[in-house]
C-alpha positions as CSV (number, residue, x, y, z in Angstrom):
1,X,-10.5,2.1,9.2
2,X,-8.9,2.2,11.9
3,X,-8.3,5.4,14.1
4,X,-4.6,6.5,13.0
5,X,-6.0,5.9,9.4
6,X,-9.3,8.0,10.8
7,X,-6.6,11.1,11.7
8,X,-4.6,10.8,9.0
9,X,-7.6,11.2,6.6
10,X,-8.6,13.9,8.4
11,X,-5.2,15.9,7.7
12,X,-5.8,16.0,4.7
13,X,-6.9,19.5,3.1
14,X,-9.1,18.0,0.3
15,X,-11.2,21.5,0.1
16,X,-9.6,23.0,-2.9
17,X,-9.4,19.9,-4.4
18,X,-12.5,19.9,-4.6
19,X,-13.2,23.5,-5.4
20,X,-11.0,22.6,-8.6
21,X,-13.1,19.8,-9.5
22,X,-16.2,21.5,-9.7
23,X,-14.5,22.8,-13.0
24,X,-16.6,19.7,-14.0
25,X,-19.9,20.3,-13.0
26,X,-22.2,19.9,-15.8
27,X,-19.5,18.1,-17.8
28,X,-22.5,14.8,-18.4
29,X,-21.6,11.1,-18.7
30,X,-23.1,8.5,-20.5
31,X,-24.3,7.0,-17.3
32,X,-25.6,10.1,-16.3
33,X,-24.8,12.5,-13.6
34,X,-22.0,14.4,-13.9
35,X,-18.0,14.0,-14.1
36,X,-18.2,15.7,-10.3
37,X,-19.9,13.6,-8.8
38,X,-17.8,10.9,-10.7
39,X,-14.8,12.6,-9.1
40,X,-16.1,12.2,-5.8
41,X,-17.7,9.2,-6.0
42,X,-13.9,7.9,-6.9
43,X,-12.7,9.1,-4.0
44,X,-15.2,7.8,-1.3
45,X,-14.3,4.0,-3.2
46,X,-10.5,4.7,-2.2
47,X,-11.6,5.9,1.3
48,X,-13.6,2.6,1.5
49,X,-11.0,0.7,0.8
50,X,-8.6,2.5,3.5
51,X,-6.8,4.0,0.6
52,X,-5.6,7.2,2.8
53,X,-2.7,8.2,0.8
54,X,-3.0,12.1,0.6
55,X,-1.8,12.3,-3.1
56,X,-4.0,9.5,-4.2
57,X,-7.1,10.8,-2.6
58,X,-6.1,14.7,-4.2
59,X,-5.4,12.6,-7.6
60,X,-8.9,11.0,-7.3
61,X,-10.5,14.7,-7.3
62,X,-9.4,15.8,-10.2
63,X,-8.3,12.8,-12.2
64,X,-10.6,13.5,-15.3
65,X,-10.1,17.3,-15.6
66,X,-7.4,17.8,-18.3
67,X,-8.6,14.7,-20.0
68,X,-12.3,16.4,-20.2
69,X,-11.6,20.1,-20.2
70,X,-8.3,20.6,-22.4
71,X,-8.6,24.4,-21.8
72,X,-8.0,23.8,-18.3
73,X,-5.3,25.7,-17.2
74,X,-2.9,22.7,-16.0
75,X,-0.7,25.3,-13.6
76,X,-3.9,26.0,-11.4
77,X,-3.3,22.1,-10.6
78,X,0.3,22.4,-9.8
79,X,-0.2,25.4,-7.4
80,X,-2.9,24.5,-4.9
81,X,-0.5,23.1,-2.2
82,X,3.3,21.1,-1.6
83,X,1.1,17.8,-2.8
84,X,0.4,19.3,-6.5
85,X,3.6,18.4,-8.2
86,X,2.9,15.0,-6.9
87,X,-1.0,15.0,-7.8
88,X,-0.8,16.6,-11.2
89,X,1.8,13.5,-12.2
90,X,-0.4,11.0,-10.8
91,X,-3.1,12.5,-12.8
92,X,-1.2,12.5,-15.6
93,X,-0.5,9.1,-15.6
94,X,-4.5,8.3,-15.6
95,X,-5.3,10.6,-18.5
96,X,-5.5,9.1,-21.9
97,X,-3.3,10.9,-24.7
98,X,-4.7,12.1,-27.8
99,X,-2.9,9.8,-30.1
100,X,-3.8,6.7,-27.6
101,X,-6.5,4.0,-28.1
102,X,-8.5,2.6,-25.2
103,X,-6.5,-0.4,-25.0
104,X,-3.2,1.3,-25.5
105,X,-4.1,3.5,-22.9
106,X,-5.2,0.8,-20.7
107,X,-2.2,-1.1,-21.6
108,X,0.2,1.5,-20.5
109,X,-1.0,1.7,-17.0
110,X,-1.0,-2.2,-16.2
111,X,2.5,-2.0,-17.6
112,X,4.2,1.2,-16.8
113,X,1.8,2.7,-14.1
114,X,2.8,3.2,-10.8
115,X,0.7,1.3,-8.2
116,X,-1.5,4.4,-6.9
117,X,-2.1,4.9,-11.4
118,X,-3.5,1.6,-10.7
119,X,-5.1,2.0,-7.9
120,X,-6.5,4.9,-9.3
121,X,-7.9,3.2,-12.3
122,X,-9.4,0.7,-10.6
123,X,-11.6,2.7,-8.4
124,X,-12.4,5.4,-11.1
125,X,-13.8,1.7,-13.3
126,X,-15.8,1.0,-10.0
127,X,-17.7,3.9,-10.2
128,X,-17.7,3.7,-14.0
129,X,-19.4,0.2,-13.4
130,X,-22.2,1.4,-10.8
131,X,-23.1,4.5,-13.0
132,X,-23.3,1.7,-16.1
133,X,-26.2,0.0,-15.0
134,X,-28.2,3.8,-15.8
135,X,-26.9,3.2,-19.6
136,X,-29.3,2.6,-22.4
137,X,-26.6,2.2,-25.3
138,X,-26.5,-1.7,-25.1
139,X,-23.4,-1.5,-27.4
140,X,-21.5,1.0,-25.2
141,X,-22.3,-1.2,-22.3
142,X,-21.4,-4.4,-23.9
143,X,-17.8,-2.6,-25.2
144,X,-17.7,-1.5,-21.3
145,X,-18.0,-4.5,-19.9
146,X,-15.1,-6.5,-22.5
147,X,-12.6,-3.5,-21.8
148,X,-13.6,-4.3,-17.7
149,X,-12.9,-8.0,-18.2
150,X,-9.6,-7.5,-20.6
151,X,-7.8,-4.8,-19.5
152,X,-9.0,-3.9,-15.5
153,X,-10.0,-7.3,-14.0
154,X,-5.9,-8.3,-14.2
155,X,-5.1,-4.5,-13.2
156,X,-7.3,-5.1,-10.0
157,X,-6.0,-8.6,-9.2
158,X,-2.5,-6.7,-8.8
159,X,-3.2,-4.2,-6.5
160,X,-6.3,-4.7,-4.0
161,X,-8.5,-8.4,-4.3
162,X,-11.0,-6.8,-2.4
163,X,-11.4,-4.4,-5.2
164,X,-11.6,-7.3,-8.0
165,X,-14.3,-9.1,-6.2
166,X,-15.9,-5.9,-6.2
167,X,-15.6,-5.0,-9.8
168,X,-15.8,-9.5,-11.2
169,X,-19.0,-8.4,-9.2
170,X,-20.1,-5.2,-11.4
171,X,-18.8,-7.0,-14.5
172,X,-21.9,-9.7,-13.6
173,X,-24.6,-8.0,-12.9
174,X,-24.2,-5.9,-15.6
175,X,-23.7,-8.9,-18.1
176,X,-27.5,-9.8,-16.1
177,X,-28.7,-6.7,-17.5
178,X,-27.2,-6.5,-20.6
179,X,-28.6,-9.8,-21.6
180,X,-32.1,-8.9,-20.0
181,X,-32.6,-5.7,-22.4
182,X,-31.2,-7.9,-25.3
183,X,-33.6,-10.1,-25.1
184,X,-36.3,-7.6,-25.0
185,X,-35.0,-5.9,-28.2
186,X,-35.5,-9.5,-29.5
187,X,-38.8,-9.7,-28.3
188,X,-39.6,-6.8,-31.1
């Protein structure tokens, strides 16, 4: 990063971004952990990858909170600061609708999603994929791992390569582990 990038980033009033997303805080995940931590861990993956867009970094805060807490009250969101219009669109972008599948939903944002939706995406499925190698439901992983190679492998070779080496990355070592706890189930 380099130090333009460096004050950039630090212009940007994240704080009640954050204070928002701790709406989240005990709201589990399969892989365990919580959809906060999630939230930031999104956001330090953009930041790696010199993703310094204020919006996008906002977005990456709070990206699962109406999808996982429907009460949430959606004006809090569009009030914080002059970004909020702009986040709470972005973040509406990444949430799955009630009537949409996984690969609908998927489907929409390779095809219609603006490039920080897919950016987005793509980081929020890199941390999905770390936190997947603490799951124990074989099949969940195994589903996890065919959405990853069908529907956000070609969504990452469109915005960042760095990223899809990243994620083909993820995608393998969890196949390694997949197949290892197969094959102990088999043992039985």
């Amino acid at each position: 990063m380099t130090l333009e990038q460096m004050d950039k980033l630090g212009g940007t009033r994240l704080a009640p971004y954050i204070r928002v997303a701790t709406f989240l805080i005990g709201k589990s995940r399969e892989g365990g952990g919580n959809m906060f931590r999630h939230q930031l861990d999104t956001m330090s993956i953009l930041i790696d990858y010199n993703y310094i867009d204020p919006v996008l970094l906002k977005s990456s805060l709070v990206h699962d909170l109406i999808e996982d807490i429907p009460e949430f009250n959606h004006n809090v969101l569009l009030s914080i600061d002059l970004d909020s219009p702009a986040v709470y669109n972005l973040v509406m972008e990444v949430t799955r609708r009630y009537n949409e599948s996984k690969p609908e939903f998927l489907t929409r944002i390779r095809e219609k999603g603006s490039n920080n939706a897919k950016i987005l995406k793509v980081a929020d499925r890199i941390s999905n994929m770390i936190s997947l190698g603490f799951v124990n439901n074989l099949e969940f992983v195994e589903r996890y791992i065919s959405e990853t190679e069908n529907y956000l492998l070609p969504l990452a070779s469109e915005v960042n390569k760095d990223m899809l080496i990243e994620l083909g990355d993820l995608v393998n070592s969890r196949k390694k582990y997949l197949e290892y706890f197969k094959s102990l189930a088999n043992r039985d």
